[in-house]
N, C-alpha and C positions, 0 to 999 in steps of 0.2 A: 492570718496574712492580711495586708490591707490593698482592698480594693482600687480600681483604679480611680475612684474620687473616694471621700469621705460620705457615709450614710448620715441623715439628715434625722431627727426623732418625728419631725409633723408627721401628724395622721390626714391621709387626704382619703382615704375611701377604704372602704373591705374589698378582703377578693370576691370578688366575680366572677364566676363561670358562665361563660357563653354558650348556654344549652339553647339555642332560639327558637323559635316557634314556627318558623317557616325563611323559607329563603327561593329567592327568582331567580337564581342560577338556572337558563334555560338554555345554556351551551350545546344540550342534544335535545333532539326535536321533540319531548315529551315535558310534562307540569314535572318538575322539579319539586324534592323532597327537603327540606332542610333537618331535619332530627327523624331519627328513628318513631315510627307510630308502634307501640309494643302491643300492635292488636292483629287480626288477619290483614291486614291492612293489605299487606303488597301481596299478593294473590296469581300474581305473575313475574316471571322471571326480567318481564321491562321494567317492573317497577321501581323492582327490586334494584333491577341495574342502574337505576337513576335516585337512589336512594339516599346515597351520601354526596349529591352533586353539595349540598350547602358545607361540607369538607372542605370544600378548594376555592371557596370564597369568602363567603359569609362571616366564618370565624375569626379569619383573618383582616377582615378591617382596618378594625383600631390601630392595628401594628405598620399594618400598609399604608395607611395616612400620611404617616412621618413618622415614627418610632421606627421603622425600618429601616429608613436608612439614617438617623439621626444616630443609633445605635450600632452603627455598622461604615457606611461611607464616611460621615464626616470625622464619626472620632478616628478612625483609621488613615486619615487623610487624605484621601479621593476628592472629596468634594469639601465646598467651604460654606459659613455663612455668618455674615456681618454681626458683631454679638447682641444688636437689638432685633433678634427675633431666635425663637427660642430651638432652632438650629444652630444658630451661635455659640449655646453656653455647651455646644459637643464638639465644636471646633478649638476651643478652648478649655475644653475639660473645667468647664464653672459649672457644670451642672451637679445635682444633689439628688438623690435617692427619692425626693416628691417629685421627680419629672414625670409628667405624663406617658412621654417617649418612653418610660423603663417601667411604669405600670400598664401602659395598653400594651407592649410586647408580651407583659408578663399573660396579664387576662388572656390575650390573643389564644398562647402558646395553651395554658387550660382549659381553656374554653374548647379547642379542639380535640382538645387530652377525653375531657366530659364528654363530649359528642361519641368520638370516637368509645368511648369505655358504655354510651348508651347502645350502640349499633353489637361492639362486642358481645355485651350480658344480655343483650335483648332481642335480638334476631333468629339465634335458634330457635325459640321458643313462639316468636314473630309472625312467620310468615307462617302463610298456608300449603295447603297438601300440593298446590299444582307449580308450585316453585320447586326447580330442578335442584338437587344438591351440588351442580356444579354453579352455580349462579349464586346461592346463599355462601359460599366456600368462598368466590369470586368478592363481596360486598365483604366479608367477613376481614380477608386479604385487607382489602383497602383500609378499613377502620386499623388493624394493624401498623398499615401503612403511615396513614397520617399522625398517628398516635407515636409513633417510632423517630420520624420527622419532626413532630412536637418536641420531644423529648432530647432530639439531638441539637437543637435552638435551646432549650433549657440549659443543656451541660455546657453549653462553649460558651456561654453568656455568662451564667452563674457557677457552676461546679456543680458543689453539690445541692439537688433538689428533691423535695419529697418527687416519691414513685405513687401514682396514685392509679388503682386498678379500676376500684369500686368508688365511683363521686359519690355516693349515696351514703357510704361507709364513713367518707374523709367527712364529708358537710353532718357528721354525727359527730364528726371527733378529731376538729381540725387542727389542733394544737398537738402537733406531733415531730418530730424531728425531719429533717432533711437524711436523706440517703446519699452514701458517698460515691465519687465520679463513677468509679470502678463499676460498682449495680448498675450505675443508670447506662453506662452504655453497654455492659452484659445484655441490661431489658432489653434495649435500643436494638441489638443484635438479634437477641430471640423473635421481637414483633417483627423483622423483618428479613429473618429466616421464613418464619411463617407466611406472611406475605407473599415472597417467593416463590415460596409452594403452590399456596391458592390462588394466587391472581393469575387472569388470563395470559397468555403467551401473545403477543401483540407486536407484530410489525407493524412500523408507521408508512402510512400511505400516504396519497394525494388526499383522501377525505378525510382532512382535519377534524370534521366535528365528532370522527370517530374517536379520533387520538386523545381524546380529554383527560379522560381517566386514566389513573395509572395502570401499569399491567407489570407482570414479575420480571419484566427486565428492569424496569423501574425501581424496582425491590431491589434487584441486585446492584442495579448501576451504586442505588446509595451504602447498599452493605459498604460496598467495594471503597466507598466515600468515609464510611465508618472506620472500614478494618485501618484506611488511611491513618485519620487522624489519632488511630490506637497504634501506629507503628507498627502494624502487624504487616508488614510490607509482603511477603510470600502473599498472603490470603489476599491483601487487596489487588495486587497484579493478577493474580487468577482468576479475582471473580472479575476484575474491569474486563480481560482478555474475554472471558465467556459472556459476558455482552457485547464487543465488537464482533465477535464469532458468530453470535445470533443472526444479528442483521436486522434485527429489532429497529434502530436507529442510525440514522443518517448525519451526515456534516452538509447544512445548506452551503451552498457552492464549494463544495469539495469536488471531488472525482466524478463520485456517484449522483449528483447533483450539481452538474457547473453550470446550472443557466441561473442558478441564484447566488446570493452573496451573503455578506456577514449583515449588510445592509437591511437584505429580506427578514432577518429578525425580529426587529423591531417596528413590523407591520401591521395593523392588525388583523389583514386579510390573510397572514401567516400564521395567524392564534394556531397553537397543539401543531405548528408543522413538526418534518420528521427528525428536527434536531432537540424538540422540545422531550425531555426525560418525563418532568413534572414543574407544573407552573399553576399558579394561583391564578382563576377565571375569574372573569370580571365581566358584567352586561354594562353598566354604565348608562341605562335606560331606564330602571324602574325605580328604585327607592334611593336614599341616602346611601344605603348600606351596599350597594350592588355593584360598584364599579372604584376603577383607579383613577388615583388625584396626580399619579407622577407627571403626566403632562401638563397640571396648572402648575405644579411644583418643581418644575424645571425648567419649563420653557421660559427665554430670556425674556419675551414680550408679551403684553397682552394682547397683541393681536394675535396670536398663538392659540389662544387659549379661549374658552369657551366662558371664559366668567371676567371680573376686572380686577384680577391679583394674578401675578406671575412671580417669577425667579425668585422662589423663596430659597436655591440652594442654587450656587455656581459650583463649578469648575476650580479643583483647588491648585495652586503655584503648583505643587507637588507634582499632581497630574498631571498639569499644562506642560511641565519641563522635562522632569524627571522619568518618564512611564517610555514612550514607543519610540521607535525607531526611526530612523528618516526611511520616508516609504509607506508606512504602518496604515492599511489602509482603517484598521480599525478608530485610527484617530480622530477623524469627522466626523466618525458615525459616533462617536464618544463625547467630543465636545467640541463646538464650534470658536473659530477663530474670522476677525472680522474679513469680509470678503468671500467663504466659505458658500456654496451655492446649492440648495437643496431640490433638485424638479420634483419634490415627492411630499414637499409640507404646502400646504394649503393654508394661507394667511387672510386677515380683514382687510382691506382697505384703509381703514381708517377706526375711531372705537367707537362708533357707532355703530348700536342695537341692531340694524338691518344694515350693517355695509357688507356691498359684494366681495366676493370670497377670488381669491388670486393663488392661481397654482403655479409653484417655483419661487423659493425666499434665498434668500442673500441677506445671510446676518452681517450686521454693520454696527458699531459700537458708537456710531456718531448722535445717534440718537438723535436720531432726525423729523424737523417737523412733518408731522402728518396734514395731508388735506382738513382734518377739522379743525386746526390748530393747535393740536396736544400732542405731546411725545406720544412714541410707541410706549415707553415705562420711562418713566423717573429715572430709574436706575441702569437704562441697557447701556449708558457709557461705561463699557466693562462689567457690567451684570453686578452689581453690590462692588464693582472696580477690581473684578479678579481679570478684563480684557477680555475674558471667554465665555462663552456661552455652552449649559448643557445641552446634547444631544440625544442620547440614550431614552427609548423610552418619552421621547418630545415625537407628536404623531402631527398635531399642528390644529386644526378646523378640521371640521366635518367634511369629508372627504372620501364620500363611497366609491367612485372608480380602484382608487390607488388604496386608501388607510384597513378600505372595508367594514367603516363604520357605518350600520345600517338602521342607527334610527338615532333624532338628537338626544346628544350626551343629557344628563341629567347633571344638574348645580356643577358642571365642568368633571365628571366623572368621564373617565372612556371606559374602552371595554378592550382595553391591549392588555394580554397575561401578562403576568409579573413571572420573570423565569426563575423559578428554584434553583433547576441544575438541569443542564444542557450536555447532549455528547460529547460537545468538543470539552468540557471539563472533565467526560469521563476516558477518553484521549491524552488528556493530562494525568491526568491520576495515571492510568498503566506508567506513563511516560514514569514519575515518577517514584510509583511501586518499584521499579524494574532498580533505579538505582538503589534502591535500598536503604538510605540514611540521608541525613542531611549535613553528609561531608562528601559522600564518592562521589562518581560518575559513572558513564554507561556508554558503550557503544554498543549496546543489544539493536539487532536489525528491526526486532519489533516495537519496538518501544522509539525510535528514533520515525520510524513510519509513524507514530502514533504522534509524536511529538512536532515532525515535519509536516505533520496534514494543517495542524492550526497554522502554524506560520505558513505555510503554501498560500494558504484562503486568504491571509493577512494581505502578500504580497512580499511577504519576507523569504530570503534566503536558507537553503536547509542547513541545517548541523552536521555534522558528522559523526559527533560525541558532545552527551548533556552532561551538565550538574544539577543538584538541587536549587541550586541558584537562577542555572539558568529555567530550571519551570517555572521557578517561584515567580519570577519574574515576568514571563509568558501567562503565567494565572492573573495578575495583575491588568495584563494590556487587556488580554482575552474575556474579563471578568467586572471591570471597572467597574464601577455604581449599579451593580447587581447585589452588595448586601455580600460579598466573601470578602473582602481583602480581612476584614477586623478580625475574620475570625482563622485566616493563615497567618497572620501575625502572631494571634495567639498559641499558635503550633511552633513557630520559633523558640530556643530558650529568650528566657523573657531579660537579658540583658543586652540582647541584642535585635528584640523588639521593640524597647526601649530607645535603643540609639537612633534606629530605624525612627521612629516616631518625632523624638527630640531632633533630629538632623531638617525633619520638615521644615519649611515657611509655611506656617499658619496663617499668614494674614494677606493681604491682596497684593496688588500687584505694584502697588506705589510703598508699602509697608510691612517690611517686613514682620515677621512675629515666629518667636520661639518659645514652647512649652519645656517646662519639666515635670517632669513624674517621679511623684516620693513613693508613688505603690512599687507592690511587692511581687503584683500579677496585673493581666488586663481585664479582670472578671466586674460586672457590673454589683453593683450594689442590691442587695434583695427591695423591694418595693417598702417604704417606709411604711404604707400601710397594712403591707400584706404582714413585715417582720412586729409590726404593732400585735396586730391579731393572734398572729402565732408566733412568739417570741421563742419558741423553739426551731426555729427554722436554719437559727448558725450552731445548733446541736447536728451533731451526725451520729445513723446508728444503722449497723449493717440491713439490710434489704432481706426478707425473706419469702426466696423464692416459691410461686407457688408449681 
């Protein structure tokens, strides 16, 4: 089948496994571990518990830079970017199988795979006599956990990909075939049956830095994400239902929480709140490696932003027109329109090195001179001229009353999670487990409660009876430049994600732009390096289970 771009033959690097030597993930109040020590090392059950924090950040880097969502928002159509900057060549589908964006995802998603498969094979044997079996059980869960989540980034991107148990095995004898879809999310299933079991039972509270880690609701919320995207619609309504059941997780400004909003999301004095499932941590204080770039890489200005590059990615026509509703309050908090007024982002004065800091911004596309005499950016007349400006994930300056940024960012890194999957996507999912296919409908009482809570919190109107169409849709507003839309598109048949695609304006706001697609699916191309190396990797050969 041919991919959604053409594979390229240059060799730009080998694969790389991200096994790292240390990580400052210090998101709970103890020295953070980044790899497994396979010595007595962790000798207490704290240690232990802080063991795999470089899991939920570290690994993930490379991918989080810009391969995230270059690989996900832009090609999908969410967001745009002018084609001289290598956002662009996803906007346009000009990109080639040497993009960086499709081999740091690739590393990313391994690198964790490695991590995770060292904590696996090495922690029994690991820790000491005074480490509880429920605490090595609990760390064991997690490596599971992340390795299951790895793996389900592998399949929706790629299809089929080697399953690798043992890195020490594969880096003896890495020319080996790829495994077909079916294994990998059987694996995907099993690591996070497991998971399930072992991880902690964890209600989220008011003390976030509790909530960091995943716990077996988390397992289940994403089974429940899995059995989805495998049609197994019975399984996935039951398990999403036996997480709402728990009480594990909450909808900020829902019912159970109305004094907050869909706004308090993207806070980061809200990091691990009780609507977070699981989301990648970020300090954005200590090294290169330790924090998030989405706020230099979104925010429309440089006075936004803590270095002197912004808007590397706008707001795409699609978005701006096509997505929410009149009303929607999701739509500011997604992407700004000129006039749009924020009391909660913290701006410079001007771009200079020591200018004071002004709380409450009013995006304006006029691009106005500032006090030193330089634009805000070159580009905010309409941000690259899509008119709008991203919001999402745009935190602004340093701002400890309100952002809860508590030390300055490093080279414009913050320290706001990146959300994996949030409740109210697992509020989606029952909604659309219950319908069953992606032709009926549903007037189930539960599932329309389930479906009615996100639009409540939106500001939108209830239903009375869904379609597939209509969550698909509701996933879209509720989900925008979170890194899903590309991959429910590819849950579509793919001729009518195609049209989907093709019906976009790809290009800004004064120019139109329309793609065609000669592929045959939406799957990325293997890493030109990686398929260098192992040229067996567009071989398939059954998985065998251990």
């Amino acid at each position: 089948m041919k991919n959604i771009i053409k594979r390229s033959s240059v060799v730009a690097m080998t694969l790389i496994l991200l096994v790292s030597s240390s990580c400052s993930q210090d998101f709970i109040d103890v020295p953070a571990q980044g790899t497994p020590t396979l010595t007595n090392y962790y000798d207490s059950d704290l240690k232990l518990d802080n063991a795999a924090n470089g899991l939920y950040g570290l690994v993930w880097f490379n991918m989080n830079k810009a391969g995230y969502y270059g690989i996900t928002d832009v090609i999908s159509g969410n967001m745009y970017a002018a084609p001289y900057n290598d956002f662009g060549k996803f906007t346009d589908l000009s990109f080639t199988s040497t993009a960086s964006y499709i081999s740091d995802s690739w590393r990313s998603c391994y690198g964790a795979i490695a991590n995770s498969n060292a904590f696996i094979n090495g922690l029994p044997t690991g820790v000491g006599p005074e480490v509880s079996k429920e605490a090595l059980n609990n760390a064991l869960g997690e490596a599971h956990f992340i390795r299951a989540f790895s793996y389900f980034f592998l399949v929706r991107l790629w299809g089929n990909v080697p399953i690798i148990e043992n890195t020490a095995d594969y880096s003896a004898n890495f020319v080996t075939p790829s495994n077909p879809v079916a294994d990998v999310y059987k694996f995907i299933e099993n690591d996070l049956k497991f998971a399930a079991a072992n991880l902690r039972i964890k209600v989220r509270g008011s003390n976030y830095a509790a909530n960091a880690h995943v716990s077996s609701g988390s397992a289940k919320a994403f089974l429940a994400k899995v059995y989805l995207y495998e049609k197994k619609y019975d399984l996935a309504k039951a398990m999403a239902l036996e997480v709402i059941n728990s009480g594990e997780f909450k909808l900020l400004g829902g019912d159970e929480l109305p004094t907050k909003s869909f706004a308090d999301l993207f806070l980061q004095m809200n990091n691990n709140n009780e609507e977070s499932i699981f989301a990648w941590q970020w300090t954005g204080t200590a090294t290169y490696f330790d924090g998030n770039f989405s706020n230099t890489t979104f925010a429309p200005e440089n006075r936004l932003v803590e270095t002197t590059y912004s808007a590397q990615i706008a707001p795409s026509q699609d978005l701006i027109n096509n997505v929410f509703e009149a009303g929607d309050r999701r739509r500011r908090e997604t992407f700004m329109l000129s006039g749009d007024y924020y009391p909660n982002l913290t701006y410079a004065k001007d771009l200079s090195v020591d200018a004071p800091y002004i709380l409450g911004y009013t995006f304006d596309t006029t691009s106005a001179t500032l006090p030193d005499g330089k634009t805000a950016n070159p580009t905010l007349n309409g941000v690259q001229n899509s008119g709008a400006g991203l919001k999402k994930y745009v935190i602004g300056k340093e701002n400890l009353p309100i952002t809860g940024k508590f030390n300055k960012p490093f080279n414009g890194e913050s320290s706001m999670n990146t959300y994996q999957m949030r409740y109210a996507e697992l509020l989606l999912i029952h909604a659309e487990a219950a319908i069953g296919s992606q032709t009926g409908s549903t007037t189930d009482a539960l599932a329309l409660k389930s479906f009615n809570a996100v639009r409540k919190r939106a500001g939108l109107s209830a239903k009375a009876s869904i379609t597939f169409d209509d969550v698909f849709k509701e996933r879209r507003a509720e989900l925008a430049c979170e890194g899903d839309y590309y991959f429910d598109l590819g849950r579509l048949p793919f001729a009518k994600a195609k049209a989907i695609l093709e019906a976009q304006n790809r290009g800004d706001k004064d120019n139109p732009k329309h793609i065609t697609i000669t592929a045959t699916n939406l799957l990325l191309p293997y890493p030109a390096d990686d398929l260098i190396k192992n040229p067996k990797l567009t071989e398939v050969a059954p998985y065998t289970f251990k």
